[in-house]
C-alpha positions in Angstrom: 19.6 -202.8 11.9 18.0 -205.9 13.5 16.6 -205.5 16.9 18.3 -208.1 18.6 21.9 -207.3 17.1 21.1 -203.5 18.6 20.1 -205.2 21.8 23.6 -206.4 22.2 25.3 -203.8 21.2 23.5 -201.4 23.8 24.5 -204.4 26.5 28.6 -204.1 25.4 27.8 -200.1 25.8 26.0 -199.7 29.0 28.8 -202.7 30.5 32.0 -200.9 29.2 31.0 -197.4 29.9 30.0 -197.6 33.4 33.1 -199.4 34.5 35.4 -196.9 31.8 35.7 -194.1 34.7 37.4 -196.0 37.4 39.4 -197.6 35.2 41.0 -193.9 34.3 40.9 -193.1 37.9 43.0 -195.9 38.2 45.6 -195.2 35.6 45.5 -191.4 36.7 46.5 -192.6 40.3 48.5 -195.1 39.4 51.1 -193.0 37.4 50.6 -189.8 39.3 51.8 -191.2 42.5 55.1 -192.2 41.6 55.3 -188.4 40.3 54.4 -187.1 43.6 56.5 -189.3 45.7 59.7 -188.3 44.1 58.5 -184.5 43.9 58.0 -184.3 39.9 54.1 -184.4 39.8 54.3 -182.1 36.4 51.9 -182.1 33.5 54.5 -183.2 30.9 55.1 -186.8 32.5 51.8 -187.1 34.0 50.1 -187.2 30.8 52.9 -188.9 28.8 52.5 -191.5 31.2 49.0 -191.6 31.7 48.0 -191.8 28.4 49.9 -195.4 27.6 48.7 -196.6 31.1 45.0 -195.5 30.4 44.9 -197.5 27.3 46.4 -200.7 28.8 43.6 -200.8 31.7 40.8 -199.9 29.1 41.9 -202.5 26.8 42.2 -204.9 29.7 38.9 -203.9 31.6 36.5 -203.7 28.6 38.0 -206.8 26.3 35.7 -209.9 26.6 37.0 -213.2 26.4 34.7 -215.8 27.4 34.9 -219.3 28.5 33.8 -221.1 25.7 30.9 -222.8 28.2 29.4 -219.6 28.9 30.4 -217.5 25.7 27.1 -215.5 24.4 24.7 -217.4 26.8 25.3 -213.8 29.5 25.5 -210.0 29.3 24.4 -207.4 31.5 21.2 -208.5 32.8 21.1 -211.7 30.2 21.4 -214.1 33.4 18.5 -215.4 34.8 16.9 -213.0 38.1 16.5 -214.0 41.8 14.3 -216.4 41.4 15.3 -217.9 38.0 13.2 -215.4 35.2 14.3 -213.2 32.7 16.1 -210.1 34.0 14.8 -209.0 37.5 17.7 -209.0 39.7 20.8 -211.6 39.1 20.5 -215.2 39.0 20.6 -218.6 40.8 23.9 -219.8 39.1 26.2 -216.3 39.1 24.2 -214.0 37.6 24.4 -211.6 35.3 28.1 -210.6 33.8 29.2 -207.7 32.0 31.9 -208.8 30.4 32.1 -208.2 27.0 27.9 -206.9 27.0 27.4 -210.6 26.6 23.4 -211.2 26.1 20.3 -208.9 25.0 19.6 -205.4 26.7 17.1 -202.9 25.9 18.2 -200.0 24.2 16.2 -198.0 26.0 17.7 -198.8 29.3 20.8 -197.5 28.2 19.9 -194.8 26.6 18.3 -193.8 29.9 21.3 -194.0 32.0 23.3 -192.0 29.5 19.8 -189.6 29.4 20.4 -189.3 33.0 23.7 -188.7 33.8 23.9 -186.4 31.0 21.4 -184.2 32.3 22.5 -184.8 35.9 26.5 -183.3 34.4 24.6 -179.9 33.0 22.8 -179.2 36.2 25.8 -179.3 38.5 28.0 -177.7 35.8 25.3 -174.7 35.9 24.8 -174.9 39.3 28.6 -175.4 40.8 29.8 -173.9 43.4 32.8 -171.9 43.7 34.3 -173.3 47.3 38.0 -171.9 47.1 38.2 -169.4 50.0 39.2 -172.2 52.8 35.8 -172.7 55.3 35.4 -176.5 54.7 37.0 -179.3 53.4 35.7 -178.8 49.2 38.2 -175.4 49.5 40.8 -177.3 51.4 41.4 -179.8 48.3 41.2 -176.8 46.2 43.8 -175.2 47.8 45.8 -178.7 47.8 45.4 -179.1 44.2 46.3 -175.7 43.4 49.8 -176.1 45.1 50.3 -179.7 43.3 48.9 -177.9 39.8 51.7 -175.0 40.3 54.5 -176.3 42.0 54.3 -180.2 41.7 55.5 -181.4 44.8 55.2 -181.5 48.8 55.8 -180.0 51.3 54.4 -176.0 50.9 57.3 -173.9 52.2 56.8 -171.4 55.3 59.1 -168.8 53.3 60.5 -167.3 56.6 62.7 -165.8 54.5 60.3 -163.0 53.6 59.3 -162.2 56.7 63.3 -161.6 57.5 63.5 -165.2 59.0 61.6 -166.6 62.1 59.9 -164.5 64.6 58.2 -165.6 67.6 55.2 -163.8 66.6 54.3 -165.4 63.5 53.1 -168.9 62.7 52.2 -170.6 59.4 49.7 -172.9 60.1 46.0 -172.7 59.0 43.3 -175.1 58.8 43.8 -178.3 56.9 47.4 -176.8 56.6 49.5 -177.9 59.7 53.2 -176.7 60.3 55.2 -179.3 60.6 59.3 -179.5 60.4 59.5 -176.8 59.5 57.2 -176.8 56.4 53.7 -176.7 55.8 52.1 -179.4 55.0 48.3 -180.3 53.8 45.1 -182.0 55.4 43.8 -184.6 53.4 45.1 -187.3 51.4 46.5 -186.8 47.8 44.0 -188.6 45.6 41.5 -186.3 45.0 44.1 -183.1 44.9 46.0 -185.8 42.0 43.0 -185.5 40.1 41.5 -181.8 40.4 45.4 -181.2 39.5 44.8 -182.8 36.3 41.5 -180.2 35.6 43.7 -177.3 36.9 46.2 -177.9 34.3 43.4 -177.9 31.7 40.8 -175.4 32.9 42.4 -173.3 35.4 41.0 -173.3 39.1 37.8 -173.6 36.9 38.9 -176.6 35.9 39.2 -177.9 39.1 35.8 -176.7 40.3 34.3 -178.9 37.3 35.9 -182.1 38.0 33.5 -182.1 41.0 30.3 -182.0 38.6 32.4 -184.6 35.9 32.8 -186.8 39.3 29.5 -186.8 40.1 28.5 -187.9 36.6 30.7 -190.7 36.1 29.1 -192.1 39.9 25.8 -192.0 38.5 27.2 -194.0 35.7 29.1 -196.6 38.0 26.1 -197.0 39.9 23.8 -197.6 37.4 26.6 -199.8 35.7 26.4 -202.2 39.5 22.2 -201.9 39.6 22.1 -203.5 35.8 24.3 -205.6 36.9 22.9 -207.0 39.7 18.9 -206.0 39.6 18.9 -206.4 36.0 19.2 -203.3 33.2 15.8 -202.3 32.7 16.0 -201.4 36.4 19.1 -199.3 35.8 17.9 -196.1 34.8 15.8 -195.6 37.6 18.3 -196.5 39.7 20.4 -194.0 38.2 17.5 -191.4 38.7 17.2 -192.0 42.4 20.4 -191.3 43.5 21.0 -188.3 41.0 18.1 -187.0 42.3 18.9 -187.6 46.1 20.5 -184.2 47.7 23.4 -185.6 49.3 24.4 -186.3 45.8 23.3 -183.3 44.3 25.4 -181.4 47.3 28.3 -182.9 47.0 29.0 -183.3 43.2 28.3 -179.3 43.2 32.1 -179.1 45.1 35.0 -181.1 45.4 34.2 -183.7 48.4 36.5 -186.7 48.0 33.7 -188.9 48.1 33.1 -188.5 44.5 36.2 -190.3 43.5 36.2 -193.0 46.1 32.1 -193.7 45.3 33.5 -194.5 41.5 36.4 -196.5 42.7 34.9 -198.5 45.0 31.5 -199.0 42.5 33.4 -199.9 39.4 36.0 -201.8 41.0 32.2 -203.6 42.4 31.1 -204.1 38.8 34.7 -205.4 37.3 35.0 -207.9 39.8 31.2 -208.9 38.7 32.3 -209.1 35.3 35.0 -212.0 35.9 32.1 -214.1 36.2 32.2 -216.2 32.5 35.7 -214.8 31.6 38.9 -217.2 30.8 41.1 -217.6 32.9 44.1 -215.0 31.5 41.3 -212.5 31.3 39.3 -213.2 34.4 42.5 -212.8 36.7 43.4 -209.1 34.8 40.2 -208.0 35.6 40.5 -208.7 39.1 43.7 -207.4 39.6 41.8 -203.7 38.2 39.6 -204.5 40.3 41.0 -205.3 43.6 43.5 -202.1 42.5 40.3 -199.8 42.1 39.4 -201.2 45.5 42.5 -200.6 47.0 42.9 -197.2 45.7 40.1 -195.6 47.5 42.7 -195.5 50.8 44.7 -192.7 48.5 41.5 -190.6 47.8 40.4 -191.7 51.5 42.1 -193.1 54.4 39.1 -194.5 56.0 38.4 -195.8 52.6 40.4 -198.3 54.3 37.4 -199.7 56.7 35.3 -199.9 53.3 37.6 -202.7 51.3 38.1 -205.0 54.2 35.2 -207.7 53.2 37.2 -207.5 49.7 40.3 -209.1 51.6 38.1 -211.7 52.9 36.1 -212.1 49.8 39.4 -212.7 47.8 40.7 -215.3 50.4 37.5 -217.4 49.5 38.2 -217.0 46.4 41.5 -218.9 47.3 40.5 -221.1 49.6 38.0 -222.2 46.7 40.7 -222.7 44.2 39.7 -219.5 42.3 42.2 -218.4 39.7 40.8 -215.0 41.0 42.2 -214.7 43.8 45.1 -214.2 44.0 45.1 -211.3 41.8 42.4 -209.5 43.4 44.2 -209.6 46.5 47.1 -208.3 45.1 44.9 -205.7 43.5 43.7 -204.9 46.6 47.2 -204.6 48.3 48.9 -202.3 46.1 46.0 -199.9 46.1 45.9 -199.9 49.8 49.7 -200.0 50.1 50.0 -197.0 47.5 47.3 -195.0 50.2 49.4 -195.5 53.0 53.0 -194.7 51.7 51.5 -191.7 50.5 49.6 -191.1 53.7 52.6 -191.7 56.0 55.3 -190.1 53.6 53.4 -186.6 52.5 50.6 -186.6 54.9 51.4 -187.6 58.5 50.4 -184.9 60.4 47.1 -185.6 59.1 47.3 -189.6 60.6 48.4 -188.1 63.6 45.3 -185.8 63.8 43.0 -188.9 62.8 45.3 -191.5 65.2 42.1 -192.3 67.6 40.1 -193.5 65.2 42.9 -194.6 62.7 44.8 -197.1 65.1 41.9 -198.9 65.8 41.0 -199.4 62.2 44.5 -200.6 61.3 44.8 -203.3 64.3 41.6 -204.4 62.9 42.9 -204.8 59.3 45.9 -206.4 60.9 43.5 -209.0 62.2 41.2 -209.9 59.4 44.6 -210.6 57.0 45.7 -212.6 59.7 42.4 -214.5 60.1 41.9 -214.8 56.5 45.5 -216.2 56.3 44.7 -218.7 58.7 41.1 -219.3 57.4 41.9 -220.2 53.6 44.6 -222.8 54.7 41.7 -225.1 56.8 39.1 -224.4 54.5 41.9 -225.7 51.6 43.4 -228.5 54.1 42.1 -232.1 53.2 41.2 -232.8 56.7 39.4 -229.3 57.7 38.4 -228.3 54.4 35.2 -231.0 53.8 34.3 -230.5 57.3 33.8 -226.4 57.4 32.2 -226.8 53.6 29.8 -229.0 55.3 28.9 -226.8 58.5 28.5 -223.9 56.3 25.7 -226.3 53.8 24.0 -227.5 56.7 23.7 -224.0 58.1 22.3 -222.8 54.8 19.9 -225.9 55.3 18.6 -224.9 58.6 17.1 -222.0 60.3 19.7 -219.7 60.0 19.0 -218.3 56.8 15.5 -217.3 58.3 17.4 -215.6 61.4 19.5 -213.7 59.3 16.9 -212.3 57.7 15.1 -211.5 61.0 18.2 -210.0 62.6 19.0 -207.4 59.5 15.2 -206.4 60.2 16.0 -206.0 64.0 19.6 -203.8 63.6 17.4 -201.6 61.6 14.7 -201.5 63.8 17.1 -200.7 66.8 18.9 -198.0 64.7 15.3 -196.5 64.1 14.4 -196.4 67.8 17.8 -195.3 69.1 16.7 -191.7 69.7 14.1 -193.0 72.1 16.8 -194.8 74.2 20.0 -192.8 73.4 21.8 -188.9 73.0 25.1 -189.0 72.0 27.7 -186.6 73.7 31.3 -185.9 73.4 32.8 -184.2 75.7 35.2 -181.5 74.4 39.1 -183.2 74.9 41.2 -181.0 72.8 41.3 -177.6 71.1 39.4 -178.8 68.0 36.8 -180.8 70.0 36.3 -177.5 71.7 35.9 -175.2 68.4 33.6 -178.4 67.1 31.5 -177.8 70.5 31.1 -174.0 69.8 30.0 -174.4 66.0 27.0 -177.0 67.4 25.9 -174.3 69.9 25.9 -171.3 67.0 24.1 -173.4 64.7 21.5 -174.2 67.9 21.2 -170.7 68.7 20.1 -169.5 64.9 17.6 -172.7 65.0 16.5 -171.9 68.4 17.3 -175.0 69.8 18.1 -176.0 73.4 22.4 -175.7 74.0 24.2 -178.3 74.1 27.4 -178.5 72.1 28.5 -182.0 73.7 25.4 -183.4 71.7 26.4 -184.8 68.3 23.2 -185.9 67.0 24.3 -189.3 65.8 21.6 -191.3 67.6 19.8 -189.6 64.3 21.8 -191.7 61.7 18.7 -193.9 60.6 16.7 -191.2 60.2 19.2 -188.8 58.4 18.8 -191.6 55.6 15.2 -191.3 55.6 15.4 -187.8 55.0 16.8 -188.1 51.9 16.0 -191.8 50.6 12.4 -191.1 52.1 10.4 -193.8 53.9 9.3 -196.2 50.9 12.9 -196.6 49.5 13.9 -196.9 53.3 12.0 -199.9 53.5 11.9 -201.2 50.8 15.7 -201.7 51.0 15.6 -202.9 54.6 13.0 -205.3 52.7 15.9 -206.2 50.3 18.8 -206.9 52.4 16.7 -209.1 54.5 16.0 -210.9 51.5 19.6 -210.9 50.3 20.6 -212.2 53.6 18.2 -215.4 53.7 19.7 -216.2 50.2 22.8 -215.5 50.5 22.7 -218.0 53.9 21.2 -220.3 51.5 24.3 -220.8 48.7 21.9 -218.9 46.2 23.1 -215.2 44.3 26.3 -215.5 45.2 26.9 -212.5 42.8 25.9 -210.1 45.6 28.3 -211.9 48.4 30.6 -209.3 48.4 28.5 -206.3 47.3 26.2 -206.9 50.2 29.2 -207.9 52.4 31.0 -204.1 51.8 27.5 -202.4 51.7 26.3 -203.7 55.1 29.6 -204.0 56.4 30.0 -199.8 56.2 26.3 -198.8 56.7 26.3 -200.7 60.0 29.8 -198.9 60.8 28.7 -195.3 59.6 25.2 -195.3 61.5 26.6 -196.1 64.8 28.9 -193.5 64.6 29.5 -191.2 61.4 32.2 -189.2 63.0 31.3 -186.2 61.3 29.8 -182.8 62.5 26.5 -183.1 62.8 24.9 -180.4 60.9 23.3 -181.0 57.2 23.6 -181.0 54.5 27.3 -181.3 55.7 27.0 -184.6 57.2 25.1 -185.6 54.5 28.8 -187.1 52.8 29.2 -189.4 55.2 26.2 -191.1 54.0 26.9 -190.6 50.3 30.0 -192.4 50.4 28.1 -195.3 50.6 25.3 -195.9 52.7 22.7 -194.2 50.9 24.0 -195.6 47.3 24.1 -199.2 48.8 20.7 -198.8 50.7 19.6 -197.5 47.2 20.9 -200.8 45.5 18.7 -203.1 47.9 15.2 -200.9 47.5 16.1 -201.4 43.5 16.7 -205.4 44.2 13.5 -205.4 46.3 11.1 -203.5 43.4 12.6 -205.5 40.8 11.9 -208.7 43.1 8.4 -207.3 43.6 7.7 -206.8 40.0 8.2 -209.9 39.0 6.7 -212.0 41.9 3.3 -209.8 40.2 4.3 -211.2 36.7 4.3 -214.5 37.9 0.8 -214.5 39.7 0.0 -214.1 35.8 -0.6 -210.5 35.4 0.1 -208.9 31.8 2.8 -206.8 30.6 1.3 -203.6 30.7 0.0 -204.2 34.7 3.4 -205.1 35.4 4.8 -201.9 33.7 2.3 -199.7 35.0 3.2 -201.2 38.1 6.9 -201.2 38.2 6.5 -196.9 37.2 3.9 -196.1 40.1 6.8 -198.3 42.0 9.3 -195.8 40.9 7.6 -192.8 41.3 6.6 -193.3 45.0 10.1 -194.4 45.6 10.7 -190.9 43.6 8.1 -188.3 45.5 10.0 -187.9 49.0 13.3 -187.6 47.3 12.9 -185.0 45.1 10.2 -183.2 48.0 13.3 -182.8 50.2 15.9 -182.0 47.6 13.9 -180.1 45.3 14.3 -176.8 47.3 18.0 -176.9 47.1 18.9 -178.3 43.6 18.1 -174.5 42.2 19.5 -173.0 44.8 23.3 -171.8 44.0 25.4 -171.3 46.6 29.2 -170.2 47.3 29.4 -168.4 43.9 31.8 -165.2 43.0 34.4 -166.4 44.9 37.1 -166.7 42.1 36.6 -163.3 41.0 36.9 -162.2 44.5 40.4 -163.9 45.2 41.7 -162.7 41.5 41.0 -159.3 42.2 42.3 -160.0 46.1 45.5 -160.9 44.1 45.4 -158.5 42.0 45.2 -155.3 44.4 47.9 -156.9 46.5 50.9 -157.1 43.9 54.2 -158.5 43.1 56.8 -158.3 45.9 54.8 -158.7 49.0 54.9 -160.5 52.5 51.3 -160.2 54.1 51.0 -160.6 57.6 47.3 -161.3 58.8 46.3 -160.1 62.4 43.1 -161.4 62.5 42.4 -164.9 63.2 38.8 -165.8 60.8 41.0 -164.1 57.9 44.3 -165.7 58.8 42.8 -169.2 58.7 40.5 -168.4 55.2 42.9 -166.7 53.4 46.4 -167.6 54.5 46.7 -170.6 51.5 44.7 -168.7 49.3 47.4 -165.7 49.8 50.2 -168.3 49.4 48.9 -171.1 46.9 46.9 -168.6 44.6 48.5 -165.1 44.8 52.2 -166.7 45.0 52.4 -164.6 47.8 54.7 -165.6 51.7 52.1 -165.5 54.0 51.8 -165.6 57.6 49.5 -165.0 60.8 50.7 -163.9 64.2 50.1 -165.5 66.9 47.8 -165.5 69.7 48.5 -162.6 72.0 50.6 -161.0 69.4 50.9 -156.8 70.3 51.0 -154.2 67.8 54.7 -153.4 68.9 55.6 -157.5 67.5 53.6 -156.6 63.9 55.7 -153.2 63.9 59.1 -155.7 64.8 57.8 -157.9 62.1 57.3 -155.0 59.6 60.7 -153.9 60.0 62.3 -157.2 59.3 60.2 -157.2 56.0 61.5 -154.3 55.3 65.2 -155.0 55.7 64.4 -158.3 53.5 64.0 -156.4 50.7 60.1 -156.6 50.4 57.0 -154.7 51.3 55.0 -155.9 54.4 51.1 -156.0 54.1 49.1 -156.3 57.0 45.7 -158.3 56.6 42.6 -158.4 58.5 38.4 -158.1 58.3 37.8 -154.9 59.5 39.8 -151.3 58.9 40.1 -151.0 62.8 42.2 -153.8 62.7 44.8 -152.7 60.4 44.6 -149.0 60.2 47.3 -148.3 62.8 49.7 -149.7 60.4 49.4 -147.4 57.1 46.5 -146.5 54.7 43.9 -149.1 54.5 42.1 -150.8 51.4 39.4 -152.9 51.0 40.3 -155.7 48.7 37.6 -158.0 49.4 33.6 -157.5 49.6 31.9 -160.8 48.6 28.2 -161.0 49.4 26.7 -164.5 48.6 24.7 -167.5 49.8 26.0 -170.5 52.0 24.8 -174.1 52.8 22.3 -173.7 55.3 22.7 -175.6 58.7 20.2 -178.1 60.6 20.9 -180.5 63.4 17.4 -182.5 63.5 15.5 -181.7 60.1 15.9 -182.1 56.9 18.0 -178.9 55.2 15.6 -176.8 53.5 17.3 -173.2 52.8 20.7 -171.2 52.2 22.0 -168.9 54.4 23.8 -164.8 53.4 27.4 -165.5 53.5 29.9 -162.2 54.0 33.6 -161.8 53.7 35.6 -158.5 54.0 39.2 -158.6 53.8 40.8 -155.5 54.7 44.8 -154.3 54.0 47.1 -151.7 55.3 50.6 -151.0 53.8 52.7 -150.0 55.8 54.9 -146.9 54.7 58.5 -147.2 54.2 61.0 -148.3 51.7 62.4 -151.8 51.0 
């Protein structure tokens, strides 16, 4: 086969696959939704209709149609770079596209992105965790999914009826389960539970713990897909390599953090709208549609996906104002993947908005605004009057010294982020009964690490250097290094392929390190920084090395200096990476909990109503009891007497059922009937640090004890 012919094809590969997966995250959202909403989420139509709608986006997403200007002359890297050579980072006049794998890539660059996320897939398959018993949020969406793979709709009945109808003992609620009118109803929005669903009708709850590794994977793919893109392709597998080897992405692809979803959406929605660079017109505005709906979309998986897609509302009303058949489709992309999120949030998860309405108000008045500037905005700049004279500004200002400032400025935020511990200790002051739990989990984790108590402090003065822990130092600069660079062009009318990349990376980095909003201990508050942060910082340091490398080629070094020096470049970006995550990527944690809730299940039988007395247990267990054993469940309430459980015990006994009372220890339950143990798991947790790098996994123990009380139904 001729060289140059396998070239190509490697280019159409390495450009259609890495865009492939949101595409199918689209069409999975975009048919299971409707399902939801009308309370027939069921694996019959979901797949009938998935499978039509899947094949429509793929056909439209990965066609090429070019304009007949620009047909074969670009591919994936086959534009010219930053500074108008072969392949090293976009180009002067749009850059590289993807559509169609246009132009010449290695096929060794593709080959090592596929290398890569392959053998990034069989490592977290091997090494996934089994997060099902509800402690944090990855067991939460497990627990979500496994009502939506079961029953197929919303809300979770309280199923008072088994307890011989409402008592003022008992409640329902648990964590990221809130009782609400009556029903329960669950934490989190839909998107991610939509697609673990779809693995839980294959697989089991198996299934649904491998769509976390299968996640990961496909990021990896999207991000390389958006580094050949825009650094060039023989830069992609090692851009692939750095953030597969970086542990916040090891940690989270190991469980089902909604992240993973919204970190393909948001990077191959990223990549399609790259590749409507060179299309015609028909095909150009499809592809933007996808990708302003991939855009919009991350809101479902993630509300404050909503902060992340913002600059995409602006981008697409320059797009207008500059007569770009693109626009309009990418903003109506944009809007029904952002309009989707919130009927879904305020229809099936409002007590969660409620909980999040601090931080969520804000953020909605301040989308409110930017459409309403941007609708204002693209008028003048398209208004024969205005229009010249705002073009102009904006040239001269590219002209002058701003360029240079901008440049200096993004060196100076970074700087101030990097001294803010000198000048700054973050607090919050405990306002509400969650605030308060928050404050005692900060001092527990102090106390093990021997630190000084203070559970006010949040540690988010840290942000900066939370990234360094697990970028390391070189890639840390070097990507400050890049967006400075990016900035001074960009001021300057040059790569304007990177205006809105740069534009949503710097946009939510800035956002996330002043405040993360997260609890502070790691690796836990590591996903707030995979989300984006770390994979956009990422994007710059491979900009800035690919810049580097060929500013040496042109001082007229040969080929093999600049190859030897472009992999020493990679693996000193490489070292403090894998030094801080290599202690934990073969290090399993949270295993053996399935068999523990089958044979919890199991011991407990048909035909029962458990009541559990004991609060830790009640708020693990009481979804597990009711999502995965099938089982009423229900938790008494604070200051509940053993003469109310006995009342209680009674009624379940007149509603024709058998009462089970639940708890951690035999001493709890024993004064109710015979006791059993029917749950002893012994295994290893996440460890926790508040101001160093996570280095270790901590013994994890859960006893479940039951008593049955005698008697007849």
């Amino acid at each position: 086969m001729d060289d140059h012919l396998m070239d190509r094809r490697a280019g159409r590969l390495l450009a259609r696959v890495t865009v492939a997966p949101a595409l199918l995250l689209v069409a999975w959202l975009a048919v299971s939704l409707p399902l939801l909403l009308a309370g027939v989420f069921r694996p019959g139509p979901a797949i009938c209709l998935f499978v039509p709608v899947a094949g429509l986006a793929l056909w439209q997403g990965l066609r090429s149609r070019p304009r007949e200007d620009v047909a074969g002359s670009r591919g994936v890297g086959g534009g010219k770079d930053v500074g108008g050579s072969q392949d090293a980072g976009g180009s002067q006049d749009g850059g590289a596209t993807a559509a169609g794998g246009r132009g010449v890539v290695p096929w060794w660059a593709t080959a090592g992105v596929f290398a890569v996320a392959a053998a990034f897939l069989v490592l977290q398959v091997v090494m996934c965790s089994e997060q099902i018993i509800v402690r944090r949020d990855p067991a939460s969406y497990v627990q979500f999914a496994t009502w939506l793979t079961d029953h197929g709709s919303l809300p979770i009945p309280r199923m008072e009826w088994a307890f011989g109808g409402g008592d003022r003992a008992l409640e329902y609620a648990s964590p990221a389960f809130y009782e609400d009118g009556g029903s329960i109803v669950p934490q989190f929005m839909a998107g991610l539970p939509m697609v673990l669903a779809l693995g839980g009708w294959v697989g089991g709850t198996q299934g649904m713990l491998l769509m976390a590794p299968l996640l990961g994977a496909c990021a990896v793919l999207a991000f390389a897909g958006l580094v050949a893109r825009l650094a060039g392709p023989r830069w992609a597998p090692a851009g692939a390599l750095l953030l597969a080897l970086t542990l916040p992405m090891v940690w989270v692809s190991r469980s089902t953090f909604s992240e993973l979803p919204a970190l393909v959406l948001l990077l191959g929605g990223l990549s399609l709208l790259h590749d409507v660079r060179g299309e015609e017109a028909r095909s150009a505005r499809t592809k933007a549609f996808l990708a302003g709906a991939a855009l919009g979309l991350i809101v479902l998986v993630r509300i404050d996906g909503l902060r992340d897609v913002l600059p995409v509302v602006a981008f697409a009303g320059l797009l207008v104002a500059r007569g770009r058949r693109t626009g309009y489709p990418l903003a109506a992309g944009v809007a029904a993947g952002v309009a989707g999120g919130l009927v879904e949030g305020y229809t099936l998860s409002r007590p969660y908005l409620r909980y999040l309405h601090t931080s969520l108000d804000p953020l909605l008045a301040l989308t409110a605004l930017i459409v309403a500037v941007t609708c204002v905005v693209v008028p003048l700049l398209r208004w024969r009057r205005t229009g010249p004279r705002l073009r102009g500004l904006a040239a001269a200002a590219g002209r002058g010294r701003l360029p240079g400032a901008a440049a200096v400025l993004t060196l100076l935020v970074m700087l101030g982020f990097a001294v803010r511990p000198l000048v700054q200790t973050v607090r919050r002051v405990p306002g509400n009964p969650d605030d308060e739990l928050n404050a005692y989990f900060i001092e527990q984790v102090q106390r093990i690490n021997h630190m000084a108590m203070d559970g006010t402090r949040q540690y988010s003065e840290l942000s900066l250097h939370w990234v360094g822990w697990y970028i390391g130092v070189p890639a840390l600069l070097l990507a400050v290094f890049g967006a400075a660079l990016l900035a001074r062009r960009l001021m300057r009318g040059q790569s304007p392929e990177w205006l809105l990349p740069y534009a949503v990376v710097v946009w939510t980095t800035v956002q996330v390190l002043l405040r993360p909003g997260i609890t502070p201990d790691h690796p836990w508050a590591s996903r707030r920084l995979i989300g984006l942060v770390i994979p956009g910082l990422l994007l710059f340091t491979v900009f800035a090395a690919a810049w580097t490398v060929k500013r040496i080629r042109r001082l007229g070094y040969g080929p093999r200096v600049v190859r030897t020096v472009a992999a020493a470049g990679v693996v000193l970006l490489l070292v403090p990476i894998v030094l801080t995550s290599g202690p934990l990527m073969v290090s399993r944690t949270d295993q053996h909990e399935r068999a523990a809730v089958r044979d919890l299940c199991a011991k407990l039988g048909p035909g029962r109503s458990v009541v559990v007395v004991e609060r830790a247990t009640a708020d693990r267990f009481l979804q597990v009891v009711r999502g995965m054993c099938g089982l009423p469940a229900a938790r008494t309430v604070k200051g509940a007497r053993p003469a109310d459980v006995r009342r209680v015990v009674g009624k379940v006994f007149a509603a024709g059922r058998h009462p089970v009372i639940m708890g951690a220890e035999p001493g709890q339950v024993a004064q109710y009937g015979p006791v059993t143990q029917v749950v002893r798991l012994r295994t290893r947790q996440d460890g926790r640090t508040l101001d160093e790098p996570p280095g270790g996994t901590w013994g994890l123990s859960v006893d479940v004890w039951i008593a049955e009380p005698p008697g007849r139904p």
